[in-house]
N, C-alpha and C positions, 0 to 999 in steps of 0.2 A: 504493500500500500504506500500510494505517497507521502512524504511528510509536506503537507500544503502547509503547515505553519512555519516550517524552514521556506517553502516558494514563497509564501509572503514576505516574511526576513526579506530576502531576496530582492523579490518586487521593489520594496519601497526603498529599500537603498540605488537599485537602478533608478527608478525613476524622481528620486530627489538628485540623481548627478543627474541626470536632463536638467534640472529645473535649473540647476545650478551653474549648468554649464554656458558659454557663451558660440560664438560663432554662427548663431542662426542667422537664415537668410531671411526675405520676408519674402511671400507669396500674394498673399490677397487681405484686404483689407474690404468688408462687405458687410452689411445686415446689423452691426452694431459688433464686429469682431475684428480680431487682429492676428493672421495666420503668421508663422515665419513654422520654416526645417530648416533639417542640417539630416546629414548621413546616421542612419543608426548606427548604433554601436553593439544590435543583436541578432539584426539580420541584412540582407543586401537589399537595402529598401531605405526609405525616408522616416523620420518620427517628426510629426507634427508638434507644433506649443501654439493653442488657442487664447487669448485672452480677451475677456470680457464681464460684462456688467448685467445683473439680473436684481430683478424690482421684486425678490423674497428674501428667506433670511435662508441662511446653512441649512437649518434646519429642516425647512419646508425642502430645500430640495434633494437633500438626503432622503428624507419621506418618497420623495418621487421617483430617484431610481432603487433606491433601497427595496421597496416593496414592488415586487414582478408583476402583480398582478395590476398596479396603479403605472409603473414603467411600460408595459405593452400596450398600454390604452393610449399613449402621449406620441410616443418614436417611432415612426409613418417606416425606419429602415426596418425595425422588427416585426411586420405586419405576419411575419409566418408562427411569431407566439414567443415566450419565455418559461424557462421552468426551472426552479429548484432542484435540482440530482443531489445535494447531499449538502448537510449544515455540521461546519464543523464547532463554529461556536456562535454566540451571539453577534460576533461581528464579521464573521469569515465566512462563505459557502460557496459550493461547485455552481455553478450555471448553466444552463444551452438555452443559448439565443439563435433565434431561425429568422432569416432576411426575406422580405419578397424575393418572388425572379425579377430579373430587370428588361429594358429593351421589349417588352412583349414577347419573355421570354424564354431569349436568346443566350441572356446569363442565368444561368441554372441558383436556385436559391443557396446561400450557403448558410452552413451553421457551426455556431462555437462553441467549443465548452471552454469556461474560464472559472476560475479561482476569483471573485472575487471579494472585499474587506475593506473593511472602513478603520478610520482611526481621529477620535479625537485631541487636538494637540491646544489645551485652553490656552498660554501663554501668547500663544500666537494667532490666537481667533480664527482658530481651523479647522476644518473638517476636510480630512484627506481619502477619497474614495480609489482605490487603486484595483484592476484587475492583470491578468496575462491568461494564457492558453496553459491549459495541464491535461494530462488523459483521466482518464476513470472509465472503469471497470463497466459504469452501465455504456456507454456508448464507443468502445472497443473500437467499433468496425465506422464505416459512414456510412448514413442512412440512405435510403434510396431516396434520391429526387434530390440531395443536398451537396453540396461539396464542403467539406471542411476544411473551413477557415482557423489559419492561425494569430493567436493575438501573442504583442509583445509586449512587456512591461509599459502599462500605461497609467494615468492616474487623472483624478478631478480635485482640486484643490479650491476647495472654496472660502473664504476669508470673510468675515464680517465686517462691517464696513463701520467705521469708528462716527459715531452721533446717529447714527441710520441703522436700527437692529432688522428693518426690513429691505437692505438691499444686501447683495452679495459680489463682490469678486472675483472671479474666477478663471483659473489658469487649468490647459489641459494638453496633459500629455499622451499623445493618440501616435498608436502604429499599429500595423494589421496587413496580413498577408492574405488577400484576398480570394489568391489563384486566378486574376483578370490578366488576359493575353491579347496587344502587346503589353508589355510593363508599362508604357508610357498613357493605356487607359487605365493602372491601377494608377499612378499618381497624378491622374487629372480629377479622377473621380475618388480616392479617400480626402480628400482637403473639403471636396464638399457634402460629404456626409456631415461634417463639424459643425456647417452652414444648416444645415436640413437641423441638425438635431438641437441646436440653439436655438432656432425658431420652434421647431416644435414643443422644445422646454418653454420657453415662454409665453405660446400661446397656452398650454399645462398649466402656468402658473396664474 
């Protein structure tokens, strides 16, 4: 069996050296957000940092992806559903998230399983949502009709916003192996999932 609370460890030291790190380029500036990458340093691909601004507090939006069942009703990418496969503790659990097809189609739906976990850090008015890709036992193989998708160390950082307990912060770090051929329509098309699921949080909110 895995040790997901070691992949966690893991996670969150990866993805605070993103945060931490400098050199990104900037991509797109749209919809009330601010995109920049740089090269991963997990796989042969890009990792995105989102930054932006939401009219709730940490908390509400933690509510929102935290709970599967209120997160598939909001993110128009996971229209194929979300489920629970295993809770390791109250802030940690397995996931499989299922994407529409895309194109009318033509790109077959994919699906993930992730590790993901939350962590509150008070000092610094934080709620740190972090996931990655892991196996488990219930979904071994890939399901028919899906392609699986890999995810890398990513995370949602949200920050409360000092005089304003109802706005929020938020910085994100997003990478994901899609399996979209060529490569140059995976990295046209993950930057604006960020775009999609921004909007779709806050029309949520």
């Amino acid at each position: 069996m895995a040790d997901f609370r070691a992949i966690a460890a893991d996670t969150l030291e990866k993805v605070e050296g993103y945060t931490a790190s400098g050199d990104w380029k900037p991509w797109k500036t749209s919809k009330g957000m601010e995109i920049v990458y740089k090269d991963s340093s997990d796989f042969k691909g890009k990792v995105y940092k989102t930054m932006y601004e939401l009219d709730a507090s940490p908390e509400r939006i933690l509510d929102l992806i935290w709970d599967l069942e209120k997160h598939q009703k909001w993110e128009t990418a996971l229209r194929g559903g979300m489920e629970n496969v295993e809770e390791i503790d109250e802030n940690l659990k397995v996931i499989r998230s299922i994407s529409a097809p895309l194109l009318k189609g033509l790109v077959s739906a994919r699906d993930f399983i992730d590790l993901l976990g939350y962590k509150r850090y008070l000092d610094k008015k934080l709620i740190l949502l972090y996931w990655r890709g892991v196996e488990h036992s219930k979904y071994k193989d890939n399901v028919k009709g899906c392609v699986r998708g890999s995810t890398y160390p990513s995370a949602i950082y949200l920050y409360s916003v000092d005089g304003n307990p109802n706005k929020t912060r938020g910085v994100n770090i997003f990478q994901l192996e899609g399996h979209l051929f060529p490569k140059s329509l995976t990295e046209k098309f993950m930057p604006n999932l960020q775009f999609d699921w921004y909007e779709d949080l806050t029309k949520a909110l």
